[in-house]
N, C-alpha and C positions, 0 to 999 in steps of 0.2 A: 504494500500500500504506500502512496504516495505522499499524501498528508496533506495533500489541496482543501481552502476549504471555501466557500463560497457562502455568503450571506447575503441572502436575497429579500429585499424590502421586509426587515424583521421588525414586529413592533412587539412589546409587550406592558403589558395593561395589572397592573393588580390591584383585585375589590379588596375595601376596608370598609371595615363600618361605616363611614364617614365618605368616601369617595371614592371614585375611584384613582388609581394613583398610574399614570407612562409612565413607565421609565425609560423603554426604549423606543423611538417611532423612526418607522423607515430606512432604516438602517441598510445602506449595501456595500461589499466590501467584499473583495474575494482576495486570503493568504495563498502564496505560490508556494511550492513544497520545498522544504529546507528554510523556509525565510522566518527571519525573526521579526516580528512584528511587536510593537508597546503603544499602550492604549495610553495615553493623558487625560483626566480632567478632575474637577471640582470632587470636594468629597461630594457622595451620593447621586452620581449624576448617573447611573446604569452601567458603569466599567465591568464591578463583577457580575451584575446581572446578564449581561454579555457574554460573558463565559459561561456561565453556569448552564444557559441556553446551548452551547456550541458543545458543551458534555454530554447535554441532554437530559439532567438535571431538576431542570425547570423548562417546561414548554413555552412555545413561542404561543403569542397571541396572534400575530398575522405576517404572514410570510414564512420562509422557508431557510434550514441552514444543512448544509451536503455536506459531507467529509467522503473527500473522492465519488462524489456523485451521485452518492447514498444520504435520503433525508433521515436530519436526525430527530426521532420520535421517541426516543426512550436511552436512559443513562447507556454513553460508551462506553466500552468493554478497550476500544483500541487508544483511547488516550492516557497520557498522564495526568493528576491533576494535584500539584503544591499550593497549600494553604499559606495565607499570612499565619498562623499558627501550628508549630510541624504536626500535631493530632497524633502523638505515640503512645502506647501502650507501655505504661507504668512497670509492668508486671515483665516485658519482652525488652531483652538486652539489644542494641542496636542491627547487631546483623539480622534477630527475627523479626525486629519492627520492620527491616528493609524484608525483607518473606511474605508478609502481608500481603502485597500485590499480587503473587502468584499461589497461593495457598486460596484465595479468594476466589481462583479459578481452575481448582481441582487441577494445577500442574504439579508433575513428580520434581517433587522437592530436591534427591539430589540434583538435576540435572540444573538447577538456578542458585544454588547456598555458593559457590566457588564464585561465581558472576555478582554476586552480590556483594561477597571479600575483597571483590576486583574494584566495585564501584565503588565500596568506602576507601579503599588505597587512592582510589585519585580524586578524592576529593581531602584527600590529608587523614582521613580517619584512617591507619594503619595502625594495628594494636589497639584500638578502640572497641572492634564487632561485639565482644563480651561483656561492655561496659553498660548501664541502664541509664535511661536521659537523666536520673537525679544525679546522675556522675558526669552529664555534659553540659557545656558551654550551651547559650540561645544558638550558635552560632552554627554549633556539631548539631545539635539537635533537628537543625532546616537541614543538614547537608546528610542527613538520615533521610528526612522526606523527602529529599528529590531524590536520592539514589531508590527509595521507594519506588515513586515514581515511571522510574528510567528500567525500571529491572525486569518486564515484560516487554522493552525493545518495542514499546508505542512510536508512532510515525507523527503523533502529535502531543506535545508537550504544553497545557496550559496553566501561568502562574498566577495567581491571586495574590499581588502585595508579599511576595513571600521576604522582602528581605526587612518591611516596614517597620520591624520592631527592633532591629539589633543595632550596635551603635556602628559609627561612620566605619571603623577600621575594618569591622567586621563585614559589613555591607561588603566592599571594598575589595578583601577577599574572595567574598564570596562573586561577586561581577565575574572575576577573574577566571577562577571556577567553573559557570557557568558558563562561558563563553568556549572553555576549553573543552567541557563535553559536548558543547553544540557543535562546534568547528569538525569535530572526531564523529560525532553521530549525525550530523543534518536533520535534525528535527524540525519540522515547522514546530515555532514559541511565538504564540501569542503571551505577551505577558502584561500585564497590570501593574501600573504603581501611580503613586501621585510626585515621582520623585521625576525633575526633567531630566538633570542629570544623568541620572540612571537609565534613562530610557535612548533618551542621546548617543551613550557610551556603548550601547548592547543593542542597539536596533538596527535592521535595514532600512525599515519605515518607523516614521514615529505619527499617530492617529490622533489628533487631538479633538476632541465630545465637545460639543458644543454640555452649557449643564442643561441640567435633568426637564422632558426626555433629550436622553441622551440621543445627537446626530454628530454625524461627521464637517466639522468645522473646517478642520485643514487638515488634509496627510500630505506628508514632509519623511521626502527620500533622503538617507544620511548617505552619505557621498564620501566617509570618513576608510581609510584603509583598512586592510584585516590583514595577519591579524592585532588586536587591539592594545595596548597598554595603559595605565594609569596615567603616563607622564602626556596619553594625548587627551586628556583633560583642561592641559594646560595650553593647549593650543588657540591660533585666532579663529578656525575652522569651528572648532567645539564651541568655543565661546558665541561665533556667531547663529549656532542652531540653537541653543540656549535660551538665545536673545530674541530670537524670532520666537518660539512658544511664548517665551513670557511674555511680549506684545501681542499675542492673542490672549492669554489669559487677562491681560491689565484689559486689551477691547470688551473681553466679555464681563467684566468689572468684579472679578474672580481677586486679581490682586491690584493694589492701588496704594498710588505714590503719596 
């Protein structure tokens, strides 16, 4: 599988007592396979509701979303899906928290526990597998969940703010990280933050929502080499992609001088 994914005039609508509530209207946008993609906007403006849709998750109210062609009507089985919070089991030492994903779907365990030891080795967890998240950093604990994630060999990868709770150095790392397994695996990553930077730094496109319902304001191709480093943060190139979202966000009167 590819990991194309197309979204076709998607809205979604949720009743509340009180009203009803868009969060997302008309929404079209089609991910090419391999491509990293990051979504920007306002808190609450439909970013994660967008994904949780594209998982299948939560249904769409009108319109359509295909992964490789096929609509999706009910939770996928072929994606990945990392939380802003890693969601591990207290009780399961890091390599069988990363087990999870394939134990869920009745595969023979030996043939993924060795591929699992492999994924915590490149993301720096070596000598960690036996250790239980009360013995790890916020920072080991996410890089548990993506190896989660990653460990059924999904052709699509979507992140929900995973890095929004940890502080800068560790973010930081983890970008670096991240970038290293995409580069080695070609995942389509749609991912999620409110962070520009961050999205700047790790995207091919960057999608910026108008707010809530969320539409597509501007998408803005980065044009920045690969592969990536920290010191091209400091660059005029980085700084002027920067500067362009934040003059949309000040337009949509999101930030202000």
């Amino acid at each position: 599988m590819s990991g194309v994914i197309a979204i076709d005039s998607v809205s979604k609508v949720f009743a509340t007592r009180g009203d009803n509530v868009e969060a997302v209207k008309d929404l079209t946008l089609t991910i090419s396979s391999g491509e990293f993609l990051s979504f920007v906007g306002a808190s609450g403006c439909g970013k994660s509701t967008l994904l949780t849709m594209v998982a299948g998750l939560v249904p769409v109210t009108r319109g359509a979303i295909r992964i490789d062609n096929r609509v999706v009507t009910q939770p996928q089985t072929n994606i990945g899906f990392v939380f802003q919070e890693p969601v591990l089991l207290d009780w399961r030492n890091a390599l069988d928290n990363v087990m999870i994903s394939v134990e869920s779907r009745n595969a023979p365990l030996d043939d993924y526990r060795e591929k699992g030891r492999r994924l915590l080795q490149n993301v720096g967890l070596s000598g960690f597998e036996d250790r239980y998240p009360y013995e790890l950093s916020g920072g080991m604990r996410q890089r548990v969940s993506i190896c989660r994630a990653l460990l059924h060999d999904p052709p699509v990868l979507l992140m929900d703010e995973p890095f929004g709770a940890l502080d800068a150095l560790t973010r930081e790392q983890l970008m670096l990280d991240l970038l290293k397994i995409w580069q080695e695996r070609k995942k389509t990553v749609l991912f999620v933050t409110h962070s520009i930077s961050e999205a700047v730094f790790l995207s091919d496109r960057v999608v910026v929502l108008t707010q809530r319902p969320a539409r597509i304001q501007e998408i803005i191709p980065i044009n920045l080499t690969r592969p990536r480093n920290l010191k091209l943060q400091q660059s005029i190139e980085f700084s002027a992609y920067k500067d362009r979202i934040f003059e949309i966000f000040k337009a949509q009167g999101i930030l202000r001088e």
